[in-house]
N, C-alpha and C positions, 0 to 999 in steps of 0.2 A: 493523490497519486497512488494506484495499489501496486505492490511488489508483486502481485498476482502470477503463476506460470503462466506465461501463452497458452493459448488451447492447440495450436498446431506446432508448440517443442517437447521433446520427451526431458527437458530438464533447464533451468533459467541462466545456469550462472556455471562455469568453471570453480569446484572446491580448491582450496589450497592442498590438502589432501591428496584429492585425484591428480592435481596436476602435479605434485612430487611424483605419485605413485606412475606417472608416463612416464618420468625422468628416468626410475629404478626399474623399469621394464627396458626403456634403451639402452641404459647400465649393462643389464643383466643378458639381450643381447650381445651388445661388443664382449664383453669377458667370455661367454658360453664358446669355448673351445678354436680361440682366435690364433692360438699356437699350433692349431695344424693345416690353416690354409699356407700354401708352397708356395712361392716363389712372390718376389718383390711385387711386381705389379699387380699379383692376386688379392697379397694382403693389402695393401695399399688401397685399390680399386673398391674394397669392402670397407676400408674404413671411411671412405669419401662421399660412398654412399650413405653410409650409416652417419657420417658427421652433416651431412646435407639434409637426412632426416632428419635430424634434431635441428638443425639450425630453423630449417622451416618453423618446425613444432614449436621452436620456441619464439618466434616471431609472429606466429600465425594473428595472434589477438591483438597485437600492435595493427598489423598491415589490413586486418580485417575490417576495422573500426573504420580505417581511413577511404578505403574501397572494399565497399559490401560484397562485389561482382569476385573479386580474388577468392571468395571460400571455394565456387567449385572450380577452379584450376587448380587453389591448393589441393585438393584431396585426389583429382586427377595425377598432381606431381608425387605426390606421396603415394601412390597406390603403384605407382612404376617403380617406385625407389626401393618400395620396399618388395615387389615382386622380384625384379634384378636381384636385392639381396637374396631371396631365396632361391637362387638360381646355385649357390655356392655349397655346396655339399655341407662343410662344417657348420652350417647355420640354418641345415633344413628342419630343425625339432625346437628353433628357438624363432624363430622370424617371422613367426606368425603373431606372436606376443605382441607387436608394433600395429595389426588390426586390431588391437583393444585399446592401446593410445588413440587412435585414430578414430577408434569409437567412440571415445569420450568427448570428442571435438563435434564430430557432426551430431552425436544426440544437444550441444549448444546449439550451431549455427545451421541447422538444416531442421525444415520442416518435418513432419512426421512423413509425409510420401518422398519427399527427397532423403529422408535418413530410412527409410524402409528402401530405398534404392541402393544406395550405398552398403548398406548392411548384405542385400542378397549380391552385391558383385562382391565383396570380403569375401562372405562364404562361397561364392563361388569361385575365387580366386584360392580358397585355398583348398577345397577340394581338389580340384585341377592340376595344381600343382604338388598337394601332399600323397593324391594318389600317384602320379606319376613318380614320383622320388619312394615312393614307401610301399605300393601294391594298392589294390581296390579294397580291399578290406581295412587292413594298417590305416589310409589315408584316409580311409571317411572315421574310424575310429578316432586319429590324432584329429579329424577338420570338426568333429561333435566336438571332444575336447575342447580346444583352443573358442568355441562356438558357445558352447555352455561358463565357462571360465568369461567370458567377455562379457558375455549377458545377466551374470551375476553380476560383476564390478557396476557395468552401465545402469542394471536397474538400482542397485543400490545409492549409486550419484543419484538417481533418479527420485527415489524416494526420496532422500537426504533433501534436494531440494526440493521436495512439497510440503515436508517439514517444516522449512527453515520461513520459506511464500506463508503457509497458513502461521508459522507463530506471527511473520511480522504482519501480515494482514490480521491479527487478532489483538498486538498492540496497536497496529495505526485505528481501529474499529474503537478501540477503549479510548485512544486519545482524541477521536473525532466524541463518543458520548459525553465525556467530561469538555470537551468544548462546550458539545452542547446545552449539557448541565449549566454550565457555566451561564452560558447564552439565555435562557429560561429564568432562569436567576435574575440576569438584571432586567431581562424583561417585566419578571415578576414586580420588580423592586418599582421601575416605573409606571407600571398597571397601577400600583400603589398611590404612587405617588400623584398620579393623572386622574385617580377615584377620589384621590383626599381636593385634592383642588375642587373637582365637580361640586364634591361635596359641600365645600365651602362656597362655593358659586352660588348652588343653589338656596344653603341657607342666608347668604348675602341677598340675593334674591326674595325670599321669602321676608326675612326682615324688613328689606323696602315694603314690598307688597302688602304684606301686614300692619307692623310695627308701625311703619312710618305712614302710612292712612290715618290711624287711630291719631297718631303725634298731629297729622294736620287738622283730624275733626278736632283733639281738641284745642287746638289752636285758634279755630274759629270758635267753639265753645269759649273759651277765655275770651275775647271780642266781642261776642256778644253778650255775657257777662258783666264784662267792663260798664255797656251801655246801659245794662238793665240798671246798673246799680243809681244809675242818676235818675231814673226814670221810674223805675217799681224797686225797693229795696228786697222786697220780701220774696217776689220770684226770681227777683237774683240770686238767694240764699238758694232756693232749690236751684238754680244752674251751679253753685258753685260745691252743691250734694252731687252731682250729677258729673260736672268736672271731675272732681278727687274720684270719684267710680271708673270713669273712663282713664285715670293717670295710672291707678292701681292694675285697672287690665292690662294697661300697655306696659308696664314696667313688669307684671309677672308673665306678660309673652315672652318680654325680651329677656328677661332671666332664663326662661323655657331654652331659647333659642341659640344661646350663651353658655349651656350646659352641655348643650347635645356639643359645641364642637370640644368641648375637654377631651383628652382621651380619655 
């Protein structure tokens, strides 16, 4: 099983890290100058949105797991919530911040054409909106900002995770060769083992074939020996010169053959 990045995500896995750091970005929205929206229902109205953003955010990897389909209504919902927030004056030079939460989530759960989509409606969503609150100039300067600032964090998760892919594809790679090591090893051991039996087969083998010939000629040599001896004494003597020569061969084959299996 390889930890491998997909080929079509810009990054594998949510950091613990990155995912704090969306925490202290919606942080650091709510606090940026929440004391001069006026009147009850305005501040209220911002903090419901902004508390619905993060509920989502922090729910999203729960609910995603269980229905793959909810990622793009999530970012549809969140792309409204967090426009709406910047609709409020005191939060138009921070509320763009929550497009680079947002970013770190679909560089996870979206393809590279589906996070290439998403990414030009952010930046087009904050163009649009930063120019209109701040002038044509001011807002494409604040929408580069906010646009280069994001795509630093995201490639850095990015890289972060093909680090993290190639270490553990580099230990899961060592632990599959030392398997295999391993594996070659006993293979070897019983190559051994399965050489030393042939081995011994064959000289089992050989011994019959040999060895045990000679033992039956001179088995019949001794038998007719036996006979000669009542009948001619004296070329029974030569068979029984001739015996002892064929015992001597046979006994220093089978020593031959008796040596070779020693180690």
């Amino acid at each position: 099983m390889s930890s491998r990045m997909p080929a079509d995500r810009l990054t594998t896995r949510p950091h613990l890290l990155v995912h704090l750091l969306g925490y202290l970005l919606i942080f650091a929205v709510g606090l940026r100058r929440s004391y001069d929206l006026t009147g009850g229902f305005t501040y209220e109205l911002a903090l419901l949105l902004l508390g619905g953003f993060t509920i989502f955010y922090a729910s999203e990897a729960f609910v995603s797991r269980k229905f793959p389909a909810y990622t793009r209504f999530y970012f549809a919902i969140q792309m409204i919530l967090v426009q709406t927030l910047g609709v409020f004056q005191s939060f138009q030079d921070t509320w763009a911040l929550l497009y680079i939460v947002l970013g770190f989530q679909v560089a996870v759960r979206c393809t590279r054409k589906e996070a290439t989509i998403w990414f030009g409606l952010f930046v087009a969503s904050l163009l649009v909106t930063l120019c209109a609150g701040f002038g044509v100039v001011s807002g494409v300067g604040r929408a580069l900002a906010y646009t280069v600032i994001g795509v630093i964090f995201i490639s850095y998760d990015s890289q972060y995770a093909q680090h993290e892919d190639a270490l553990a594809e580099s230990q899961m790679l060592v632990k599959e060769l030392q398997e295999a090591h391993q594996k070659l090893a006993e293979y070897a051991a019983q190559a051994e083992k399965l050489a030393a039996v042939q081995e011994r087969n064959r000289m089992v083998q050989e011994l019959y074939d040999s060895v045990g010939q000679k033992i039956f000629a001179i088995q019949l040599a001794a038998e007719a020996t036996r006979l000669r001896l009542e009948k001619d004494p004296e070329r029974a003597a030569e068979g029984i010169d001739d015996l002892q020569a064929q015992t001597q061969s046979a006994l220093g084959q089978m020593r031959q053959l008796i040596g070779q299996w020693r180690p």
